[in-house]
MARDOTOR-345161 format. One line per 5 residues: number of its first residue (from 1); their letters; for each residue x, y, z of N, C-alpha, C, CB. Coordinates in steps of 0.05 Angstrom, whole numbers, padded with zeros to 5 digits, m for minus. Last residue first. Glycine has a CB too. Layout:
<koltis>
NUM> A> X:Y:Z:X:Y:Z:X:Y:Z:X:Y:Z; ... $
</koltis>
This chain:
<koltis>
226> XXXXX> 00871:01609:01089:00869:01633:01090:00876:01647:01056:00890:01641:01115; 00899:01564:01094:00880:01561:01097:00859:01591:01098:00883:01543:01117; 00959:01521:01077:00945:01547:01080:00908:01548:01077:00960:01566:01057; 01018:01497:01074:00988:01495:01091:00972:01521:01090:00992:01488:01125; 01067:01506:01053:01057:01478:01053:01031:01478:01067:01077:01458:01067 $
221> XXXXX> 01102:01544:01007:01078:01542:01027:01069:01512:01024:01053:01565:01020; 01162:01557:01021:01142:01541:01006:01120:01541:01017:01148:01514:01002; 01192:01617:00992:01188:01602:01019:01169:01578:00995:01167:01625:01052; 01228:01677:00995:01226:01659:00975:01215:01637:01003:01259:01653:00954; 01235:01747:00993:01246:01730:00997:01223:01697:00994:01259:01740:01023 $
216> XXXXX> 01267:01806:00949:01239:01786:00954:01249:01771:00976:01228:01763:00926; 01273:01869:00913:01278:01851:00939:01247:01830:00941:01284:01875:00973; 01261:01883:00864:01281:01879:00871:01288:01864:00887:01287:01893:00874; 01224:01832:00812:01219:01854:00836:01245:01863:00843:01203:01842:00863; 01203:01782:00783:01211:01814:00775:01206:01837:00791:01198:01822:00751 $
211> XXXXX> 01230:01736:00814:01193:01753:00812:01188:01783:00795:01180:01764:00850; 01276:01737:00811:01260:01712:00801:01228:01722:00796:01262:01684:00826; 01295:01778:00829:01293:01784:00814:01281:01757:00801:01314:01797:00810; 01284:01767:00886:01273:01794:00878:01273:01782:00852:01290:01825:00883; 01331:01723:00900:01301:01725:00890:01280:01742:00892:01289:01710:00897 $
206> XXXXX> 01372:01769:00897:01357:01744:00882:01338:01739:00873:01355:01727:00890; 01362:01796:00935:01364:01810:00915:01349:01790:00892:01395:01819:00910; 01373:01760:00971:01343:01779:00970:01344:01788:00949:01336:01804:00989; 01427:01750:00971:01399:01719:00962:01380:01738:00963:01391:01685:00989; 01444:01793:00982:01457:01781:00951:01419:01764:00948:01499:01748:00953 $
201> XXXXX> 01443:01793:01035:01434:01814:01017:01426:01809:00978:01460:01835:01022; 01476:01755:01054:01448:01757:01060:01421:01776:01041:01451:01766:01087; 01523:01771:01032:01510:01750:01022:01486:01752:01025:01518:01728:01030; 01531:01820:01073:01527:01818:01050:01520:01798:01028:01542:01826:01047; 01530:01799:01134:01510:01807:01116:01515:01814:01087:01500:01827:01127 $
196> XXXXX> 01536:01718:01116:01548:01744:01119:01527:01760:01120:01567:01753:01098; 01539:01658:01094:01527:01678:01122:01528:01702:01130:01535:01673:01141; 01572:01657:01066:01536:01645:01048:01528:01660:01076:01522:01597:01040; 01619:01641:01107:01608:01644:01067:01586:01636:01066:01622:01624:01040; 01599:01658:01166:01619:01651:01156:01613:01652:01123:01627:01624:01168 $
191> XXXXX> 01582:01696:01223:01593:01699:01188:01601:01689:01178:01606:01711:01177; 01579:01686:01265:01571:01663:01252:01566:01668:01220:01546:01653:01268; 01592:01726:01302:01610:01695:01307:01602:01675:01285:01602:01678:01340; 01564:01773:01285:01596:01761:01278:01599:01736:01283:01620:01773:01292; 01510:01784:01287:01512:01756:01295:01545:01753:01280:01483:01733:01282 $
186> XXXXX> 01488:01837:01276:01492:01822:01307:01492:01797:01317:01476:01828:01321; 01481:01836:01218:01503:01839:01239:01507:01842:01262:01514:01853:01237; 01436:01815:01215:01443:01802:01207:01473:01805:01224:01437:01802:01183; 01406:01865:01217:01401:01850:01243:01414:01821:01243:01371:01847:01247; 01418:01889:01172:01427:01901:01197:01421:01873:01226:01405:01934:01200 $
181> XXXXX> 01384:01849:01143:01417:01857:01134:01431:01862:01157:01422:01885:01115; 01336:01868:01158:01346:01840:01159:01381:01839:01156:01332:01823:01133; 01331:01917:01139:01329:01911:01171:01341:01885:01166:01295:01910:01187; 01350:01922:01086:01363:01928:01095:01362:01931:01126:01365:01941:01083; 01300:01896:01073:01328:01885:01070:01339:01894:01084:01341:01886:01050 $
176> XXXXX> 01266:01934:01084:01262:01912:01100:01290:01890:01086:01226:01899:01096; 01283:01981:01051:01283:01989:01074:01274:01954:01091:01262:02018:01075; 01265:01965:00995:01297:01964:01006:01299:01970:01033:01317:01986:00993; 01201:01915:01011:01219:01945:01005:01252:01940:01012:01206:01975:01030; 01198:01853:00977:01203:01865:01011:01207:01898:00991:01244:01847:01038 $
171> XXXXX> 01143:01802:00969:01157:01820:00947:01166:01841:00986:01127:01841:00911; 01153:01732:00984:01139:01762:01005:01161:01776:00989:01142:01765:01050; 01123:01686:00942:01150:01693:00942:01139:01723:00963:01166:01697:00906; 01128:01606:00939:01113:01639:00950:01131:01659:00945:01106:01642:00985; 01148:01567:00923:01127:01569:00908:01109:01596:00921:01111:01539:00907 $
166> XXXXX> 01215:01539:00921:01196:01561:00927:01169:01568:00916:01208:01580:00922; 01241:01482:00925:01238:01499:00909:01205:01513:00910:01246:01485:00883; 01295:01454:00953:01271:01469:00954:01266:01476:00938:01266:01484:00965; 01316:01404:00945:01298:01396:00935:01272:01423:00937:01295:01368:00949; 01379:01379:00924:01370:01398:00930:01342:01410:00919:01387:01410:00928 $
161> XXXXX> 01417:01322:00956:01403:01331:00928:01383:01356:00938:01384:01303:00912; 01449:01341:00995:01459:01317:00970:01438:01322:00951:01458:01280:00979; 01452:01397:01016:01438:01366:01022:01452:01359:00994:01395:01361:01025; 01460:01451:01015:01479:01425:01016:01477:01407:01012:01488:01419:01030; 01418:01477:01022:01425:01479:00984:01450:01470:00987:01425:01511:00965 $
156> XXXXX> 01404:01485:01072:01380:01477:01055:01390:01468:01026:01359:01502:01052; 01452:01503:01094:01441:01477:01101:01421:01469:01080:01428:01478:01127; 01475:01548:01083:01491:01536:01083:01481:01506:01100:01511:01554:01090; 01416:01589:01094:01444:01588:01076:01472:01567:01093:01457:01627:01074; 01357:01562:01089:01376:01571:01101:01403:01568:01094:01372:01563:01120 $
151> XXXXX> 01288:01571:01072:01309:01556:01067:01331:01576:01091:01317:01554:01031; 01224:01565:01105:01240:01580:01089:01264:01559:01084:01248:01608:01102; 01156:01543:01099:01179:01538:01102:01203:01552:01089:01178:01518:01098; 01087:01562:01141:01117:01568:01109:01144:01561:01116:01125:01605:01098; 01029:01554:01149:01058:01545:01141:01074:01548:01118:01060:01523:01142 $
146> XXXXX> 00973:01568:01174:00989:01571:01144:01009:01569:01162:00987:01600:01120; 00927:01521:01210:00949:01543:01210:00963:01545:01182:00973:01537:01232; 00876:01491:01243:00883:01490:01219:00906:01528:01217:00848:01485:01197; 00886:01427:01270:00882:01458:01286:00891:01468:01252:00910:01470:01322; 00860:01377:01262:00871:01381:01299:00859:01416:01290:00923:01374:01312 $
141> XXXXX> 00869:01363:01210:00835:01347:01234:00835:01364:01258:00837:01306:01251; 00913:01394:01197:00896:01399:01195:00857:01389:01204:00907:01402:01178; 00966:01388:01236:00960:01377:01223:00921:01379:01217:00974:01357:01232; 01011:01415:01263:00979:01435:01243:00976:01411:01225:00987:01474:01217; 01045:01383:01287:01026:01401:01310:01010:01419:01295:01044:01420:01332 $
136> XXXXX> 01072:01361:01251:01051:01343:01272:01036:01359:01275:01059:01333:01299; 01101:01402:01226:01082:01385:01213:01064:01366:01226:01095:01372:01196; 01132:01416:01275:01114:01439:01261:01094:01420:01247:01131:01461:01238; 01161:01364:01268:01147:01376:01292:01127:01396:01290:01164:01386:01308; 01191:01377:01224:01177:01352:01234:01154:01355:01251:01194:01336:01248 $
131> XXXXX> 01218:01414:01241:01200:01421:01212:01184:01400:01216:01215:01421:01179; 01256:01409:01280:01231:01427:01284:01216:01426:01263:01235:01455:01290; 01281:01357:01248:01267:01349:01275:01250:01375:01279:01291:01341:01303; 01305:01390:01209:01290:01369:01206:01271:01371:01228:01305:01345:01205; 01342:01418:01238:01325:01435:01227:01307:01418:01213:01338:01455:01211 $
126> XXXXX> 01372:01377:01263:01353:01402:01283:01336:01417:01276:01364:01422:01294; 01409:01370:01222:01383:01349:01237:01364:01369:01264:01403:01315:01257; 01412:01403:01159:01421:01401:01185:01396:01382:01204:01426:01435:01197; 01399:01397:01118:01417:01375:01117:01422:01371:01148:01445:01381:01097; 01332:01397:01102:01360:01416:01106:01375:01396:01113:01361:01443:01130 $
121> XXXXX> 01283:01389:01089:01304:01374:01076:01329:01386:01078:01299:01368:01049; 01236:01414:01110:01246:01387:01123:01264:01377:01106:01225:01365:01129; 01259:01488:01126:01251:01471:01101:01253:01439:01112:01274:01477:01071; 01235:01513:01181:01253:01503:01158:01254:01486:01148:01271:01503:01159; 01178:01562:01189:01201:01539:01202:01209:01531:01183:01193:01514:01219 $
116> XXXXX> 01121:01606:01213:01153:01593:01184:01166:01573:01207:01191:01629:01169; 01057:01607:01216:01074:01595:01222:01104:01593:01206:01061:01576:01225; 00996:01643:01236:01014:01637:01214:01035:01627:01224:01021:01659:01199; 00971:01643:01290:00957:01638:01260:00972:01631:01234:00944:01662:01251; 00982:01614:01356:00989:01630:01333:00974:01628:01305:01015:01626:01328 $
111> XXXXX> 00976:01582:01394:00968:01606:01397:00974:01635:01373:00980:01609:01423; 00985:01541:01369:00958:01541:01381:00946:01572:01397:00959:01516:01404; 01040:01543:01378:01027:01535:01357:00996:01544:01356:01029:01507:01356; 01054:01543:01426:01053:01563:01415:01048:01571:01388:01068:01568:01421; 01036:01487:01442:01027:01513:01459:01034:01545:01444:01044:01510:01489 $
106> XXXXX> 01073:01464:01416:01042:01458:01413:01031:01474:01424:01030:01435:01422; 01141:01459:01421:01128:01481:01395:01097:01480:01399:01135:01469:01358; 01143:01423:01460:01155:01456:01467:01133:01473:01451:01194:01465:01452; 01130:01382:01444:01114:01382:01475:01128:01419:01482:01129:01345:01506; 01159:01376:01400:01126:01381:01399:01118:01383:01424:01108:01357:01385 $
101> XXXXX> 01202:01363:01417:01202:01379:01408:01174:01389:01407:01214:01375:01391; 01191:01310:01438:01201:01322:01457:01200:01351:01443:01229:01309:01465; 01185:01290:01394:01169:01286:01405:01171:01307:01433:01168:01260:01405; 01230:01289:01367:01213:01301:01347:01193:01298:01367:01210:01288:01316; 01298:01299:01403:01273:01279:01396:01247:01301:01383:01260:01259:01431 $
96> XXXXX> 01356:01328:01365:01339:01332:01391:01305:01313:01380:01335:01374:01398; 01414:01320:01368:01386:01299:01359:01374:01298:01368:01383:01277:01355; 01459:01347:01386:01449:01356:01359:01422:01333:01354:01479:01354:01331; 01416:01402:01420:01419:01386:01400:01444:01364:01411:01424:01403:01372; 01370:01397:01470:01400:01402:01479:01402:01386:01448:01415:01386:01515 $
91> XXXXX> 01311:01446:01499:01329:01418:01488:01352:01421:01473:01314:01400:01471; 01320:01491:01553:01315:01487:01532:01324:01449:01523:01330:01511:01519; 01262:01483:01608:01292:01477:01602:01298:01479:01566:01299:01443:01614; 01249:01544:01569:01260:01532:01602:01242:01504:01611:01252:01560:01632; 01254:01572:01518:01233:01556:01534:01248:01549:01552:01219:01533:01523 $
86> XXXXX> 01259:01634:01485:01275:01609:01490:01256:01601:01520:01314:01617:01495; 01232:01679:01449:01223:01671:01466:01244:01647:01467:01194:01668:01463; 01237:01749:01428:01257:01727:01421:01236:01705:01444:01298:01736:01432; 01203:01791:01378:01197:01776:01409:01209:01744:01408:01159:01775:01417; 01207:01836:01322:01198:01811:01335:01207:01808:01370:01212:01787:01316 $
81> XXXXX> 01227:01873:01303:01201:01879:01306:01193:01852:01311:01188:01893:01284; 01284:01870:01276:01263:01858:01259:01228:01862:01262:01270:01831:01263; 01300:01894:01319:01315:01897:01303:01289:01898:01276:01340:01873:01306; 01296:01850:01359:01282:01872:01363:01293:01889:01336:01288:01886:01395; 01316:01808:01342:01286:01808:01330:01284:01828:01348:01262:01781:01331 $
76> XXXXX> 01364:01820:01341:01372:01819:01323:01340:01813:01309:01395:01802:01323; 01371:01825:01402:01378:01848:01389:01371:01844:01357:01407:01854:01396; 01363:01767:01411:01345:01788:01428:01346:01808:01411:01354:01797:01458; 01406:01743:01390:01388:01742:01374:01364:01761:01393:01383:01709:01365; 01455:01763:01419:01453:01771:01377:01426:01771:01380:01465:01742:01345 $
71> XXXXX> 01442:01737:01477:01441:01766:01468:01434:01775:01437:01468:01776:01472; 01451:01684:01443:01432:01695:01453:01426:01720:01460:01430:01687:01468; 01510:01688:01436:01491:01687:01418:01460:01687:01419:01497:01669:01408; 01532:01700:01484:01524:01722:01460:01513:01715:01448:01538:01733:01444; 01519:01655:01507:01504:01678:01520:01511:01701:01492:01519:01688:01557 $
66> XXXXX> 01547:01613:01464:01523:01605:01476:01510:01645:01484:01533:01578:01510; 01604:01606:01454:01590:01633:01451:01564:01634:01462:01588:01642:01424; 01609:01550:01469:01626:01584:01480:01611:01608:01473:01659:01591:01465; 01562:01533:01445:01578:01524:01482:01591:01554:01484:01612:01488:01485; 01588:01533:01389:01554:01549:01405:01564:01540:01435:01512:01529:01393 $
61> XXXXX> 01628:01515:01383:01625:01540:01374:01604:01548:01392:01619:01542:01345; 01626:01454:01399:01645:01471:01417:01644:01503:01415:01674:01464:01410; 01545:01441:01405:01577:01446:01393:01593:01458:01406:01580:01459:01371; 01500:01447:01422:01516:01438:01438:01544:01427:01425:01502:01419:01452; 01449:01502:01431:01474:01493:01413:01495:01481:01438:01488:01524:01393 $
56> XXXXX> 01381:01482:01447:01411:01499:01456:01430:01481:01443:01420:01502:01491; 01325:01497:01419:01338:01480:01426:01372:01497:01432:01334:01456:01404; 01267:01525:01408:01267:01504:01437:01305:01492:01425:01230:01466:01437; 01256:01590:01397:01276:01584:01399:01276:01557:01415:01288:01606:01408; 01211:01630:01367:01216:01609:01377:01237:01586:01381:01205:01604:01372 $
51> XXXXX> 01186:01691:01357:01206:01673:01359:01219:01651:01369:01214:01679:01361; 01126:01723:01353:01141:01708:01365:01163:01693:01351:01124:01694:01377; 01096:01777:01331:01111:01760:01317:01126:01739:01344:01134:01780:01296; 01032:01809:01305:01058:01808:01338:01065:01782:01332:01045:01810:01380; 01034:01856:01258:01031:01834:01263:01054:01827:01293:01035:01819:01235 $
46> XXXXX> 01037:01899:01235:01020:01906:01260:01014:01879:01268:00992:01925:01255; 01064:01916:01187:01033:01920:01180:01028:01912:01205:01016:01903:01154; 01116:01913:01209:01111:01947:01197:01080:01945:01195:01128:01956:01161; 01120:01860:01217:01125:01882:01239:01107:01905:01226:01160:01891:01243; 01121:01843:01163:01097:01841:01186:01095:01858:01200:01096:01823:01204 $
41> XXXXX> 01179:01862:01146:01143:01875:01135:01121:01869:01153:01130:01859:01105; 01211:01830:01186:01210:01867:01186:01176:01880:01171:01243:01882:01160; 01199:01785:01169:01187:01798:01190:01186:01822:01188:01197:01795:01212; 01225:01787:01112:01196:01790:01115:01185:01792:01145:01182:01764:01101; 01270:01799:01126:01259:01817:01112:01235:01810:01116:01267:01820:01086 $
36> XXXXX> 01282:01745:01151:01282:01772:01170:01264:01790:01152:01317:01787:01177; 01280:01691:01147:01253:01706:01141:01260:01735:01141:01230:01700:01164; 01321:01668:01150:01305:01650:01131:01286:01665:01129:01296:01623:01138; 01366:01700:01178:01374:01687:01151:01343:01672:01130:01398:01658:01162; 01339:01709:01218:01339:01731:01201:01345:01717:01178:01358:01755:01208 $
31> XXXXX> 01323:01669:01245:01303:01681:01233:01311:01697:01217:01286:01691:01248; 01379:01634:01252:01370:01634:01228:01335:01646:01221:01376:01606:01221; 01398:01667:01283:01407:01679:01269:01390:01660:01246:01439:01683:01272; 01395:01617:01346:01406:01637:01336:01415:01643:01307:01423:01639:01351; 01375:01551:01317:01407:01562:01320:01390:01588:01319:01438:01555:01292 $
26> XXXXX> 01325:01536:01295:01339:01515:01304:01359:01531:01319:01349:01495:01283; 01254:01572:01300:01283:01558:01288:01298:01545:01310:01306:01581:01273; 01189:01589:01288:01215:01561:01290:01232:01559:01286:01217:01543:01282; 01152:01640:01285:01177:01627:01277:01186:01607:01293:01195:01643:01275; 01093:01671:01281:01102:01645:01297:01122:01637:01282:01082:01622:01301 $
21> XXXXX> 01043:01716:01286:01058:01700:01272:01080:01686:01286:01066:01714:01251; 00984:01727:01282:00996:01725:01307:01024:01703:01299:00972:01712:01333; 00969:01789:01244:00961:01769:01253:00991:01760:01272:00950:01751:01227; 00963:01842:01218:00952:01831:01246:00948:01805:01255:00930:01839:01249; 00966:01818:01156:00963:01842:01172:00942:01830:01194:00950:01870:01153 $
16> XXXXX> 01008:01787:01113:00992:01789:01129:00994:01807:01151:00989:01770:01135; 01038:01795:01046:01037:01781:01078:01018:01788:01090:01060:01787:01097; 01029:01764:00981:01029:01795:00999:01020:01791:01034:01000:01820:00982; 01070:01733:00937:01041:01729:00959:01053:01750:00974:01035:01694:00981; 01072:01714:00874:01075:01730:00897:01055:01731:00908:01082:01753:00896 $
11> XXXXX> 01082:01640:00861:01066:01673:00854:01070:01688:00883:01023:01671:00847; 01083:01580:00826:01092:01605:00837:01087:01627:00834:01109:01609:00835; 01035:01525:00846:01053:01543:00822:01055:01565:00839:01039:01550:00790; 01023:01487:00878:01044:01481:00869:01062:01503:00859:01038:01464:00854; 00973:01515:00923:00982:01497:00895:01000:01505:00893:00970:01498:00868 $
6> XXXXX> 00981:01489:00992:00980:01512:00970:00980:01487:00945:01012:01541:00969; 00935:01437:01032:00955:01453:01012:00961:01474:00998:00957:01446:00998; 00870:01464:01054:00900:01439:01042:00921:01444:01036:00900:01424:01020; 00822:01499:01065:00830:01474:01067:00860:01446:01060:00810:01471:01056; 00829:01543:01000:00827:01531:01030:00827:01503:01035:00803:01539:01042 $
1> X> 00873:01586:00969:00862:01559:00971:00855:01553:01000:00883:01538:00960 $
</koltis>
């Protein structure tokens, strides 16, 4: 479909080759949790993938671990065949301004063609405020970009009412699970249930099998123009 929106209904969609793809997340670990398998496939067809990291964990967990967990995630998109990027100064959750966020994500927006970031109904507020922000900065009069929103384990399917529901699905080989999996374990400090790599493994399997495939992983497309 051009110009607008995807439609509504669900169908495997086969990723993209060479293009200049662009992640948003909130925390270290959630590219792998919301996309990794499917970076790993970009990677493999020749797409240069940025990672976009504008905000620093200002919990007592992320404060202490703060430099490993930055290390995890260097190791964890070279891993994936991606390029970790954190902005100087970063912004400081947990309420980081939606405006202040767009003056990080517009420059690398604009330099990219395809876009993921997280779902705008995760429960977590950081992962609002970048999905927010992603949705300013392709707003289609301005600059026209595909957007995909992934989910994330133990925010997207807490909310009080649970509203993703997937209408793309990137069919993966066992060999791009099993990058995401691996790059999943360079993040111990933040195994906790639904975070693991073996959970991580479980939800691909999953929704593999919603598409009659083995491995999949599951997104919404909200902009596409390609």
């Amino acid at each position: 479909m051009r110009g607008g929106p995807a439609a509504p209904s669900t169908r495997v969609f086969m990723p993209w080759r060479d293009r200049r793809v662009l992640v948003v997340i909130g925390h270290p670990d959630d590219e792998t949790l919301g996309c990794g398998g499917t970076l790993a496939k970009l990677a493999e067809q020749g797409a240069d993938i940025t990672v976009l990291l504008p905000c620093r964990r200002t919990d007592p967990r992320g404060v202490e671990h703060w430099d490993d967990l930055v290390a995890a995630l260097h190791a964890a998109c070279a891993r994936l065949g991606a390029t970790a990027v954190l902005p100087e100064p970063q912004l400081e959750e947990p309420e980081p301004s939606v405006a202040d966020v767009y003056d990080v994500v517009l420059p690398h927006v604009e330099a990219s063609d395809v876009i993921f970031t997280h779902w705008h109904g995760d429960v977590h507020q950081a992962h609002r405020a970048l999905s927010h922000a992603v949705e300013i900065a392709t707003r289609p009069f301005r600059r026209h970009r595909d957007v995909y929103l992934f989910e994330t384990p133990t925010s997207t399917e807490q909310a009080y009412v649970q509203t993703f529901s997937p209408n793309t699905y990137v069919v993966l080989e066992p060999a791009h699970c099993d990058a995401a999996v691996e790059a999943m374990g360079h993040y111990p400090i933040e195994h906790d249930i639904g975070r693991r790599p073996e959970d991580l493994r479980r939800r691909i399997e999953t929704r593999g099998a919603e598409v009659g495939r083995t491995h999949a992983e599951a997104f919404v497309a909200v902009r596409q123009f390609r």
